[in-house]
C-alpha positions as CSV (number, residue, x, y, z in Angstrom):
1,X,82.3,93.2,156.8
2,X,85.3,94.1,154.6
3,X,85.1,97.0,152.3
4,X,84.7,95.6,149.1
5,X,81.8,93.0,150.5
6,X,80.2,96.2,151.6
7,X,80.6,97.9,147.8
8,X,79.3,94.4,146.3
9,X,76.5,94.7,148.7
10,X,75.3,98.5,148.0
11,X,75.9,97.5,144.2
12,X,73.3,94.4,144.7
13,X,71.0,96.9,146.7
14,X,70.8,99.8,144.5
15,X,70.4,97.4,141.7
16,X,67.0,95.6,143.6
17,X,65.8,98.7,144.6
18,X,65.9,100.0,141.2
19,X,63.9,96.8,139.8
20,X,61.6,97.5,142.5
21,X,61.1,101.4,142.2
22,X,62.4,102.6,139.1
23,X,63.5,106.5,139.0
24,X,61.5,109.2,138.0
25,X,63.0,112.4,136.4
26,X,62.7,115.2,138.9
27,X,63.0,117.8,135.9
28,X,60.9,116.4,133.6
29,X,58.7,113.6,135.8
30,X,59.3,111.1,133.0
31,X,60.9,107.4,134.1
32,X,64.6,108.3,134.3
33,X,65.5,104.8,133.1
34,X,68.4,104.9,135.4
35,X,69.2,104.2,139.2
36,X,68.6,107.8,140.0
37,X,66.1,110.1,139.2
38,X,67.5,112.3,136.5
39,X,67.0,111.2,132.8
40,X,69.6,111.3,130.4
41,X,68.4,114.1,128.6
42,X,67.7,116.0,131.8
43,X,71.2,115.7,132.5
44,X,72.6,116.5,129.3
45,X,71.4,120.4,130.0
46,X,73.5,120.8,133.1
47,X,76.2,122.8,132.0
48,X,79.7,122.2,133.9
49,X,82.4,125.3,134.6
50,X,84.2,124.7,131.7
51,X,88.1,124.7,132.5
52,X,87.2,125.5,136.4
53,X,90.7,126.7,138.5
54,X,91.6,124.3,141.0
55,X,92.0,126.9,143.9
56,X,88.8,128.2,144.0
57,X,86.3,126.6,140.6
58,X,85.9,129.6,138.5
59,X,86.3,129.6,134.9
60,X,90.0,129.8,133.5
61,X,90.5,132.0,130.3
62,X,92.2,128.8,128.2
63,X,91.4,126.0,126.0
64,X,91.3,122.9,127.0
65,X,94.4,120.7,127.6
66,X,96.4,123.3,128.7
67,X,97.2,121.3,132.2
68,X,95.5,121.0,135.0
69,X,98.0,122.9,137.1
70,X,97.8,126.0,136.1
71,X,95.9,128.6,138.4
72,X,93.8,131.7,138.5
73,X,95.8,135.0,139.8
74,X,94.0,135.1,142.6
75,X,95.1,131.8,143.6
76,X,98.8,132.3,143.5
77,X,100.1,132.2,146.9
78,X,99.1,130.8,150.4
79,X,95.3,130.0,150.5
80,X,93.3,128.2,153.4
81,X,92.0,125.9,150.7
82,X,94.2,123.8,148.5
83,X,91.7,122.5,145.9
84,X,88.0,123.2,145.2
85,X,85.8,120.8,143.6
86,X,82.5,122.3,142.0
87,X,81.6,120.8,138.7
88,X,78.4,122.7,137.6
89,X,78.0,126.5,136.9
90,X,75.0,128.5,138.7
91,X,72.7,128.5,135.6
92,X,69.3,126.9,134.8
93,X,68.3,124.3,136.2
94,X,70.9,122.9,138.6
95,X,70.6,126.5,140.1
96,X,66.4,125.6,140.4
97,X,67.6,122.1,141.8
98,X,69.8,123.4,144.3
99,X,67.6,126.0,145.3
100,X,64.5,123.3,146.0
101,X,66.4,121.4,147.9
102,X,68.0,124.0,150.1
103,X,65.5,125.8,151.0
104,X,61.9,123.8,150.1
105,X,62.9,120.3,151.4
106,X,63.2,118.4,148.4
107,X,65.6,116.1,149.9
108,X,65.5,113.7,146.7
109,X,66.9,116.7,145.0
110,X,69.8,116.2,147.4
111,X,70.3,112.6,146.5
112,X,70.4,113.2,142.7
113,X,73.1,116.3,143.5
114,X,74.9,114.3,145.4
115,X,75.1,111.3,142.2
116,X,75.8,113.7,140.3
117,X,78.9,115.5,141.9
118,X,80.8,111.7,142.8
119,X,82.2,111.0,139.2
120,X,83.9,114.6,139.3
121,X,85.0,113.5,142.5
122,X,86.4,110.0,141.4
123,X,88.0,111.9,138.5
124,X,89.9,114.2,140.9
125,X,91.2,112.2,143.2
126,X,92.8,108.1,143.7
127,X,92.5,105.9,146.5
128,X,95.4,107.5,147.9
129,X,94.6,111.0,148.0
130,X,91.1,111.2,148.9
131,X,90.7,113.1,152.0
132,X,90.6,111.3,155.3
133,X,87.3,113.2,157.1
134,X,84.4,115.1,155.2
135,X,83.7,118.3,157.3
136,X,80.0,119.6,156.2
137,X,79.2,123.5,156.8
138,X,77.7,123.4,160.0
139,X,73.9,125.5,160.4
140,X,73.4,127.8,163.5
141,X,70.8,125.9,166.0
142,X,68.4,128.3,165.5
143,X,68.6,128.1,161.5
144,X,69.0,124.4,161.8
145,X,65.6,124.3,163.9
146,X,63.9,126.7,161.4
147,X,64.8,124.6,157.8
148,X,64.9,121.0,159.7
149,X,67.7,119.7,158.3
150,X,71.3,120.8,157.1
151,X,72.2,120.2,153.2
152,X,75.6,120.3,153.7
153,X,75.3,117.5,156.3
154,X,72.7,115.0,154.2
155,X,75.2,115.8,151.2
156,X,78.7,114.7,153.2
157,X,76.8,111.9,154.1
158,X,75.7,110.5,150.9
159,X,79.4,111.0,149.5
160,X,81.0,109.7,152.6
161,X,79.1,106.3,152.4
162,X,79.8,105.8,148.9
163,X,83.8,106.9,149.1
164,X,84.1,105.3,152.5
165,X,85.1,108.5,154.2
166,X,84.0,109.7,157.8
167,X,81.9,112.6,158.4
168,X,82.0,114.5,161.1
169,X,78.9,116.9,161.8
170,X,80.4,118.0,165.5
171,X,84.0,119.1,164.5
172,X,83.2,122.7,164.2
173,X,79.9,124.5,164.9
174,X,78.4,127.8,164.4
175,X,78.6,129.8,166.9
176,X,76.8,132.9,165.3
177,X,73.5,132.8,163.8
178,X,74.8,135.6,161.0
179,X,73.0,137.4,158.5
180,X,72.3,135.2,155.3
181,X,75.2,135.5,152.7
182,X,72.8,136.1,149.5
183,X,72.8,140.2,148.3
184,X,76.0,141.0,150.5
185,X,78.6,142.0,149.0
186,X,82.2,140.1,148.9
187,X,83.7,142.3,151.8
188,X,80.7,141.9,153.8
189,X,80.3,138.5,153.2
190,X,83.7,138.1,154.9
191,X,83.2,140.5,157.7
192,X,80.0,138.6,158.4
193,X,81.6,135.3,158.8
194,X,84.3,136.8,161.8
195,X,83.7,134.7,164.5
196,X,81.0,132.8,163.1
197,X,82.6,129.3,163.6
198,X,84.7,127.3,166.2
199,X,86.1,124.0,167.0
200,X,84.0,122.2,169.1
201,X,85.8,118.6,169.3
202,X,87.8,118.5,172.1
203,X,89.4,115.4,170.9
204,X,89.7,115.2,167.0
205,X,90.5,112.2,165.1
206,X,94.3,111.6,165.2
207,X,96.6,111.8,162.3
208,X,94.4,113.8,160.2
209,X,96.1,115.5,157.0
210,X,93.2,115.7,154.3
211,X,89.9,117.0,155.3
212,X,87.0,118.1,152.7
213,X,84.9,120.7,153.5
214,X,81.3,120.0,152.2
215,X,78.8,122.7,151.3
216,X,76.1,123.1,148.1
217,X,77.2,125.6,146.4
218,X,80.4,127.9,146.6
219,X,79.8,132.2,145.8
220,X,82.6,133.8,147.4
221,X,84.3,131.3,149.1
222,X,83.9,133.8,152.4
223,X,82.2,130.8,154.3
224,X,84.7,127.7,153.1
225,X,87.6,129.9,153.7
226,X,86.3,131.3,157.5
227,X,86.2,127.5,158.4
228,X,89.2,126.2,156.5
229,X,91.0,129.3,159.3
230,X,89.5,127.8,162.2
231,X,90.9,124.6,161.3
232,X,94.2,125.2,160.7
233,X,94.0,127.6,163.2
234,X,92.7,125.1,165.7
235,X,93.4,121.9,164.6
236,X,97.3,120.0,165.5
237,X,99.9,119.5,162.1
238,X,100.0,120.5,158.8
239,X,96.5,120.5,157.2
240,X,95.3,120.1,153.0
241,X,91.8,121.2,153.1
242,X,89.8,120.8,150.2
243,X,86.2,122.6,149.2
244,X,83.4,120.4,147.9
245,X,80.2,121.8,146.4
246,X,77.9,121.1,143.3
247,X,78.5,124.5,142.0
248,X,80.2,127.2,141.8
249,X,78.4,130.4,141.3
């Protein structure tokens, strides 16, 4: 089946299903009148970064339409990632939606995340410059056995179907099960991510120049940038790697 038979046919599906099951809001548990199950209004109290950097999604001191090129200071330079893609800012509720589906297994959460970060990512990018693989963050076994499930992973998924991109959950793995991230601070959330991840394809896909790095939020950037250095590190030719996330905190 070619591509666009395949995007007819997910449009026809999702358009059935949502005759079938129409969404409820999971912030406000009213119908969500929409495909998805987020209301309007719902919605409408997300607030996005406004004016986000494209090295690394915090907040640039200017008004709008002063360019989309222009950088933060600490993004001058060499960095492992070249662009970061996290629409929403860490603030009520996304933060609440985040959190429920991270950690209490609200997996439709995931799914309304997920709708909600493609349009920033059709925005961002054309046809042409999309990246080639999506690359979630992988879990350590033992953390992967205790939640059930990887977020990162169900969230590359969902965008990869609907952009049509790979995903690859067996490029890189987590070698060390380290110390959660949350109340560290920024130099010991990079000193605890040393060693934490390595290549564990053999045999990578050939000809790769984009890859996206999917996680579900960005704090530091400690954990995108550990794995973005294993990659170029690790992986053969000149690499762009790109950071996805729903927010940036």
């Amino acid at each position: 089946m070619s591509t666009k038979s395949r995007t007819m046919l997910n449009r026809w599906l999702k358009f059935a299903q949502f005759l079938l099951w129409p969404g409820t809001c999971i912030l406000c548990r009213q119908p969500s009148q929409r495909p998805h199950d987020l209301c309007v209004s719902c919605a409408a109290t997300l607030i996005e970064t406004p004016n986000p950097c494209p090295g690394c999604g915090l907040p640039l001191p200017l008004p709008p339409g002063h360019g989309t090129a222009l950088r933060c200071g600490a993004c001058h330079g060499p960095r492992p990632l070249a662009q970061v893609l996290a629409p929403y800012a860490w603030q009520p509720p996304l933060n609440t939606l985040v959190s429920h589906y991270k950690y209490h297994a609200q997996l439709q959460h995931g799914r309304v995340l997920g709708t909600l970060l493609l349009p920033h990512i059709r925005h961002r990018y054309d046809p042409a410059t999309l990246p080639q693989l999506l690359v979630p963050v992988p879990l350590h076994p033992q953390r992967l056995r205790q939640r059930g499930y990887n977020q990162a992973l169900l969230l590359a998924r969902q965008l990869g179907q609907a952009l049509d991109i790979p995903v690859s959950h067996s490029l890189v793995q987590r070698q060390r099960n380290t110390t959660p991230q949350q109340g560290l601070s920024a130099s010991a959330r990079r000193h605890n991510l040393d060693g934490a991840f390595i290549l564990a394809d053999p045999t990578p896909p050939q000809g790769l120049q984009r890859i996206a790095l999917v996680d579900d939020v960005i704090t530091t950037m400690s954990t995108l940038n550990a794995l973005a250095r294993v990659l170029h590190q690790q992986l053969p030719g000149p690499l762009t790697l790109h950071g996805w996330a729903i927010a940036r905190a």
